[in-house]
C-alpha positions as CSV (number, residue, x, y, z in Angstrom):
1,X,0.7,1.5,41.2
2,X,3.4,-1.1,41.4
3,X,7.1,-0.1,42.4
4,X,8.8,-0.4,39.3
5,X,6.6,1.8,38.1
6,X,6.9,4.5,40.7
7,X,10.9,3.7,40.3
8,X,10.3,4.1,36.4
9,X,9.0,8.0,37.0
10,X,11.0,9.0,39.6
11,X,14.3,8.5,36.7
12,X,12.3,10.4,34.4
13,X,11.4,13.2,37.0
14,X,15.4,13.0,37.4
15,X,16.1,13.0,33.9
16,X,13.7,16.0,33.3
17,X,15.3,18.0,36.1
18,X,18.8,17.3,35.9
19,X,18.8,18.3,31.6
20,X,20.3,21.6,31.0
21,X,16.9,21.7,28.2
22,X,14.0,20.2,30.0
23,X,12.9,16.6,28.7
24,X,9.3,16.0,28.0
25,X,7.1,13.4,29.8
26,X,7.6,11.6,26.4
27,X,10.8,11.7,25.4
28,X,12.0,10.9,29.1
29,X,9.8,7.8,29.1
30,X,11.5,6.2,26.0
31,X,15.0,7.2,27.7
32,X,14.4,5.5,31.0
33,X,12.4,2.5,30.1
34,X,14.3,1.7,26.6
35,X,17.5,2.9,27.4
36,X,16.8,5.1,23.8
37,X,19.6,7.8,24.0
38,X,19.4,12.0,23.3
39,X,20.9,11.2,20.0
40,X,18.6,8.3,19.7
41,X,15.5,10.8,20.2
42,X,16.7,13.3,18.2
43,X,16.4,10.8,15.0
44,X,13.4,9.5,15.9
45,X,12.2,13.1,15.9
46,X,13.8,13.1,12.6
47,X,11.6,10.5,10.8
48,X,14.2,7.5,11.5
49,X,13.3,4.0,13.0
50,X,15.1,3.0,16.0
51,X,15.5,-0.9,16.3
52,X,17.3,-3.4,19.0
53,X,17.8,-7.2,19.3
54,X,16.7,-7.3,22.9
55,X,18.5,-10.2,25.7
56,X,16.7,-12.8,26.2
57,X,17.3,-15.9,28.5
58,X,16.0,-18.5,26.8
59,X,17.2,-19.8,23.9
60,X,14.5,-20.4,21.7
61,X,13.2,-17.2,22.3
62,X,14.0,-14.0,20.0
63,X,12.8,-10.5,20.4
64,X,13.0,-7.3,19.3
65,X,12.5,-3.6,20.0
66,X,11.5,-1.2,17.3
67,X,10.4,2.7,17.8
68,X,9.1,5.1,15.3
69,X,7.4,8.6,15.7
70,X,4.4,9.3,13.0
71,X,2.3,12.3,12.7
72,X,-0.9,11.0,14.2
73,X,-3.0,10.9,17.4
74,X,-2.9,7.7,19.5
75,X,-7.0,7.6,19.1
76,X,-6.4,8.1,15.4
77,X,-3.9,4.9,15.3
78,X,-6.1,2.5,17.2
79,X,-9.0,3.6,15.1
80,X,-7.1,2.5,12.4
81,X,-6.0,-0.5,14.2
82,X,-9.2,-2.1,14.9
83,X,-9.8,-2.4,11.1
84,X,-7.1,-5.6,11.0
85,X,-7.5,-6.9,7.8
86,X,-6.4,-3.2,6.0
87,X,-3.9,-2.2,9.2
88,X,-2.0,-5.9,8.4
89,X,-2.4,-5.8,5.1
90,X,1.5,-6.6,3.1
91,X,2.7,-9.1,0.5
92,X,3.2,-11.9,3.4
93,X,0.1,-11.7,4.7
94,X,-2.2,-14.0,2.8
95,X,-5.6,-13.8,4.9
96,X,-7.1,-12.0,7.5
97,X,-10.1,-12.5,9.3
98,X,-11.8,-11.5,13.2
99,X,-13.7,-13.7,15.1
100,X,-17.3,-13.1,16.3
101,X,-18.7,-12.9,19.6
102,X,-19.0,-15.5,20.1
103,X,-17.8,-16.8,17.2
104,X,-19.6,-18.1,14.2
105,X,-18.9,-20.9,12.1
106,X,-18.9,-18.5,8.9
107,X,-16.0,-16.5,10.6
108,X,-13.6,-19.1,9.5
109,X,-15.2,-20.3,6.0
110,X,-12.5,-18.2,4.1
111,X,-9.4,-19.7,6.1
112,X,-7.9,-21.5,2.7
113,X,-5.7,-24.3,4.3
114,X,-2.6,-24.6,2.3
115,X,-2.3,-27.8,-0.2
116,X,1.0,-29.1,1.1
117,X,0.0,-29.1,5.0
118,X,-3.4,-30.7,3.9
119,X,-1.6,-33.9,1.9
120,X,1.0,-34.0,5.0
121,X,-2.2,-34.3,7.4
122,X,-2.7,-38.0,5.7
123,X,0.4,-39.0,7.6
124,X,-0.4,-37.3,10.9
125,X,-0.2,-39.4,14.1
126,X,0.0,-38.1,18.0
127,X,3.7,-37.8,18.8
128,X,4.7,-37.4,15.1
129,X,2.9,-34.8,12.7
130,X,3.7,-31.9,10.9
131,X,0.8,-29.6,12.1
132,X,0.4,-28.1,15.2
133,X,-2.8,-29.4,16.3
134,X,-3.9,-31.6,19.7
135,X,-4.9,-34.9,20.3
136,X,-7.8,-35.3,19.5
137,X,-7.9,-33.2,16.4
138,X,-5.5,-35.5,15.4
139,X,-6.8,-38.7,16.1
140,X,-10.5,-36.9,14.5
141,X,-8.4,-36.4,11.4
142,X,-7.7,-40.5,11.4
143,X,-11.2,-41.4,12.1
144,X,-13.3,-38.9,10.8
145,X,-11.5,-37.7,6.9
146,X,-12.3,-40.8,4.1
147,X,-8.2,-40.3,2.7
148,X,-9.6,-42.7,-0.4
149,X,-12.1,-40.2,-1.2
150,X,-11.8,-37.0,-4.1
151,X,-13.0,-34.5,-1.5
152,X,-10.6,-35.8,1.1
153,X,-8.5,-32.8,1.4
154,X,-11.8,-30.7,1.7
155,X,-13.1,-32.6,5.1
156,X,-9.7,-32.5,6.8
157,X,-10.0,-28.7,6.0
158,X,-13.3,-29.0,7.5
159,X,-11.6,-30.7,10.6
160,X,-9.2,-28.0,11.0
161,X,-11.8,-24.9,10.8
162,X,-13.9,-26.8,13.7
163,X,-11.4,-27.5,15.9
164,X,-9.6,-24.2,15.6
165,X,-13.6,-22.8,16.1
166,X,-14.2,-24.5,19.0
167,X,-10.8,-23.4,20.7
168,X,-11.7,-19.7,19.9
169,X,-15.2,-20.4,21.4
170,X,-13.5,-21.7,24.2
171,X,-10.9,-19.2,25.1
172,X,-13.8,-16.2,24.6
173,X,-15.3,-14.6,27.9
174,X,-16.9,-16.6,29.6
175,X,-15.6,-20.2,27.7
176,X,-14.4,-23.4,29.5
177,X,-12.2,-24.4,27.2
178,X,-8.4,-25.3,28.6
179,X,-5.8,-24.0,26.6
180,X,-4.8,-25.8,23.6
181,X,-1.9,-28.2,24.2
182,X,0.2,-29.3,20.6
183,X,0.4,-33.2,20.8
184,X,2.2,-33.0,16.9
185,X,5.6,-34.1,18.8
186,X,7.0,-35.3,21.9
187,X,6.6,-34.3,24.6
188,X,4.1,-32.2,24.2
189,X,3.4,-28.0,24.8
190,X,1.0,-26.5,26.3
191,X,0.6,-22.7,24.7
192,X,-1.0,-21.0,27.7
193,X,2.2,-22.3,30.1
194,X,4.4,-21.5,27.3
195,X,3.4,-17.8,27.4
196,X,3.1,-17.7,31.3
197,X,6.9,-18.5,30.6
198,X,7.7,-16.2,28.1
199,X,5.7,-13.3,29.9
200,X,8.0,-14.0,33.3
201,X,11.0,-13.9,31.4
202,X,10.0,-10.8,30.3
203,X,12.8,-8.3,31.8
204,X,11.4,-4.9,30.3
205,X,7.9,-3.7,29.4
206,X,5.3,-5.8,30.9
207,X,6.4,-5.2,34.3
208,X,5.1,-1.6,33.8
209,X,1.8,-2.7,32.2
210,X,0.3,-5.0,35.5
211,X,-3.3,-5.1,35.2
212,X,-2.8,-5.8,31.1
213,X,-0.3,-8.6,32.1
214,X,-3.0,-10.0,34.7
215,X,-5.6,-9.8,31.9
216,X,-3.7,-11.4,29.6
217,X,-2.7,-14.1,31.9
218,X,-6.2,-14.5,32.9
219,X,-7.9,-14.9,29.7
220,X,-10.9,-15.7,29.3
221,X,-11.7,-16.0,33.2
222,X,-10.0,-12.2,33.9
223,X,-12.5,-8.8,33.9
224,X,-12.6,-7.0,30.4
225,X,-12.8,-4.0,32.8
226,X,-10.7,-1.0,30.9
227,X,-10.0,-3.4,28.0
228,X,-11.2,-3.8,24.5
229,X,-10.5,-7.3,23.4
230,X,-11.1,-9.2,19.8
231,X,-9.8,-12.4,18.5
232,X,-8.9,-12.1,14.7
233,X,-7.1,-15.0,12.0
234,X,-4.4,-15.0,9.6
235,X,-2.5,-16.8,7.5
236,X,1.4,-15.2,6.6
237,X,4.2,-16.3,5.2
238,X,6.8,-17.1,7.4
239,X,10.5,-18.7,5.9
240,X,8.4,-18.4,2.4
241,X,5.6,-21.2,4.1
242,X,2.3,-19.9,5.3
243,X,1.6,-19.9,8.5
244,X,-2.5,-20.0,10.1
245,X,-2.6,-18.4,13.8
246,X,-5.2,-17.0,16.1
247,X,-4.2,-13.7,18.0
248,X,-6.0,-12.3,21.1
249,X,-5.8,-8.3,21.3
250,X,-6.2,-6.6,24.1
251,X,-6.3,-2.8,24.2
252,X,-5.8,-0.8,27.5
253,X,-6.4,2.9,27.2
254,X,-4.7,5.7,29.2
255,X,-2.2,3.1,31.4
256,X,-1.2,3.9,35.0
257,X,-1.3,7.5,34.5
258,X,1.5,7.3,32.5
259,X,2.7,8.7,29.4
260,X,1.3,5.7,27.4
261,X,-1.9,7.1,25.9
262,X,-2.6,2.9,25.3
263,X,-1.0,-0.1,25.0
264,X,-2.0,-2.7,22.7
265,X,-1.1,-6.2,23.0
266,X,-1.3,-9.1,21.0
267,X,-1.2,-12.3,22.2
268,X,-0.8,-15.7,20.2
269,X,-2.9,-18.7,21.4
270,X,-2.5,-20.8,18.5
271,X,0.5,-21.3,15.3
272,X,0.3,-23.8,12.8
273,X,4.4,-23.9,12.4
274,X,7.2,-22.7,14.0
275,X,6.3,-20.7,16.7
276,X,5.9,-22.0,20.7
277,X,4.2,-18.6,21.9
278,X,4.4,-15.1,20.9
279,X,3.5,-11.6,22.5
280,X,3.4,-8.4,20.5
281,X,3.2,-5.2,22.3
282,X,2.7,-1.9,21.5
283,X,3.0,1.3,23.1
284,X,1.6,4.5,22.1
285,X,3.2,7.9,23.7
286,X,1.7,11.1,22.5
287,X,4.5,13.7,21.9
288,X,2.9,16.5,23.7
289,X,5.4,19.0,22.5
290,X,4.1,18.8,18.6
291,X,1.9,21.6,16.9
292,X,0.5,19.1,15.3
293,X,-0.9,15.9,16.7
294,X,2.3,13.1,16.7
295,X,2.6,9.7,18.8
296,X,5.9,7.6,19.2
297,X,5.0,4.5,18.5
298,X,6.9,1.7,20.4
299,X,6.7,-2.4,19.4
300,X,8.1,-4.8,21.1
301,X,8.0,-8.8,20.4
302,X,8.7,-11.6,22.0
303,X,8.4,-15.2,20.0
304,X,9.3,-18.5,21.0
305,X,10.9,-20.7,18.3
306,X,11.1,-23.9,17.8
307,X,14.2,-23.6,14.5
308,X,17.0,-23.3,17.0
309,X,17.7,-26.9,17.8
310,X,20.8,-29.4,16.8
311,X,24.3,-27.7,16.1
312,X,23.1,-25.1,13.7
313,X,20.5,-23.9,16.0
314,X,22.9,-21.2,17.0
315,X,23.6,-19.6,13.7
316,X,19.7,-20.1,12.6
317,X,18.8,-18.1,16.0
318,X,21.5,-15.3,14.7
319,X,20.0,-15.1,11.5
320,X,16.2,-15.1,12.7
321,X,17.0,-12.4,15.0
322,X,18.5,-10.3,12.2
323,X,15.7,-11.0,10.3
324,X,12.8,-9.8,13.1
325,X,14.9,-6.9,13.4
326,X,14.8,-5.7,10.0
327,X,10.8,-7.2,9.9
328,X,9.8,-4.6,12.8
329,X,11.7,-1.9,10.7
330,X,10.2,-2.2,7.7
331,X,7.1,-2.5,9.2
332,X,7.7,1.1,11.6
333,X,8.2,2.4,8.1
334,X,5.1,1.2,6.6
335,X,3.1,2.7,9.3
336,X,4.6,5.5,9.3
337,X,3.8,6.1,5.9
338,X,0.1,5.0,5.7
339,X,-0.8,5.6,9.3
340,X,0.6,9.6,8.8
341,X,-2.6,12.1,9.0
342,X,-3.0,14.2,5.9
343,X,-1.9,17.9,6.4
């Protein structure tokens, strides 16, 4: 067990034992590792969402804390969870789809790729293209799509579902496959740096979570040991323009003798638009002082950008981060409305 992690329960063995009304291993968790307050609990326990802009250092990068408590068991929530294309389902999320293992070619034949981003692919050069994709899907899409032709649109579609295929096939246990790297500007990112990055700039959560972070760092050349992993699709709407992306999940039961019953955390090795890399977390804590079965749910998100250049970058940054905020809220309340066992 690392230090932190020793240093993280010895404040909530204090925190228990210096209360005039003892804490709970629960409730003193979300005090000492979010900084959530007695008040802050006492809503929560209320049927209210907590939610925080969290620091960050740098400045693409936006993220967001969001804790709700819902009357259901941790095993009963990851059940749940493993069905993604229900657990995701809202009005911005278009499509949804998992990956085989290994994957298929059919688990991709539903992926609609939208109109506008298939007419822009005409236009598409290394350096200078308006989809995320890397060089040599690119320069495939130059030499291997007939643009004069009816079904033109259809065979760069094609293009796209192989190449995102073969990256899935790639990153899977076992595959060879380096990590993707976007060639659609200059110069040119590399996603599995880009989250190495974003995961060491990570001040709060992942530093309790070690053998996930290794594992998800590691990926796909890391042990699966205590980990259940799947790959799944989707296409959302993002600033009102849908969005394709490929998320790994990893789910770690029962972590570091803690009171997290799992953690669950989604990782983002590929986006169409906007976003450099992306980690979604999620903590389940059972509250063990409930008659009836009740977990506090905590999410936290971390998303690299790329909206926040030039002179307005500043205000757009502001506004995203208002807008993830209220996005992690709404969504705590949506779980906590379907996810809530029936009495």
């Amino acid at each position: 067990m690392g230090t932190r992690l020793v240093g993280l329960f010895a404040s909530i063995a204090l925190l228990a034992a210096s209360s005039a009304s003892p804490i709970d291993p629960a409730r003193a968790f979300l005090m000492a590792a979010f900084d959530v307050s007695p008040a802050d609990i006492a809503r929560l326990d209320c049927g209210e969402v907590f939610s925080r802009t969290l620091d960050v250092h740098n400045q693409r990068e936006v993220a967001t804390l969001g804790i709700v408590r819902i009357a259901t068991s941790p095993s009963r929530y990851i059940e749940r969870f493993r069905d993604i294309r229900t657990f995701k389902h809202t009005g911005d999320v278009l499509q949804v789809g998992t990956f085989s293992s290994p994957p298929q070619p059919g688990d991709l034949a539903a992926l609609a790729i939208d109109d506008r981003d298939l007419k822009r692919l005409r236009e598409c050069r290394v350096g200078n293209c308006d989809i995320r994709l890397p060089a040599d899907a690119i320069e495939s899409l130059r030499r291997d799509v007939d643009w004069r032709a009816v079904g033109a649109s259809q065979q760069a579609a094609g293009v796209i579902r192989h190449v995102l295929l073969n990256y899935v096939a790639g990153y899977a246990p076992g595959g060879t496959m380096p990590t993707m790297e976007y060639a659609d500007r200059t110069p040119r990112l590399n996603v599995g740096r880009e989250f190495a990055s974003l995961m060491d700039d990570d001040p709060m959560t992942l530093k309790y979570l070690p053998r996930l972070r290794r594992h998800l760092l590691g990926h796909p050349n890391s042990s699966p040991e205590q980990f259940t992993d799947f790959t799944y699709w989707s296409k959302e709407l993002v600033r009102r323009r849908p969005v394709v992306s490929i998320t790994h999940v990893a789910i770690a039961p029962a972590v570091d003798h803690s009171p997290i019953a799992y953690a669950v955390a989604s990782k983002q090795i590929y986006a169409m638009h906007y976003y450099d890399a992306s980690l979604g977390l999620t903590l389940l804590v059972p509250d063990g002082t409930a008659a009836e079965p009740a977990t506090y749910v905590v999410y936290v998100n971390r998303s690299r950008i790329d909206l926040f250049e030039g002179v307005f970058g500043g205000m757009i940054r502001r506004i995203v981060a208002g807008r993830a905020r209220g996005l992690v809220s709404e969504q705590l309340v949506r779980l906590q409305r379907v996810l809530a066992d029936p009495r």
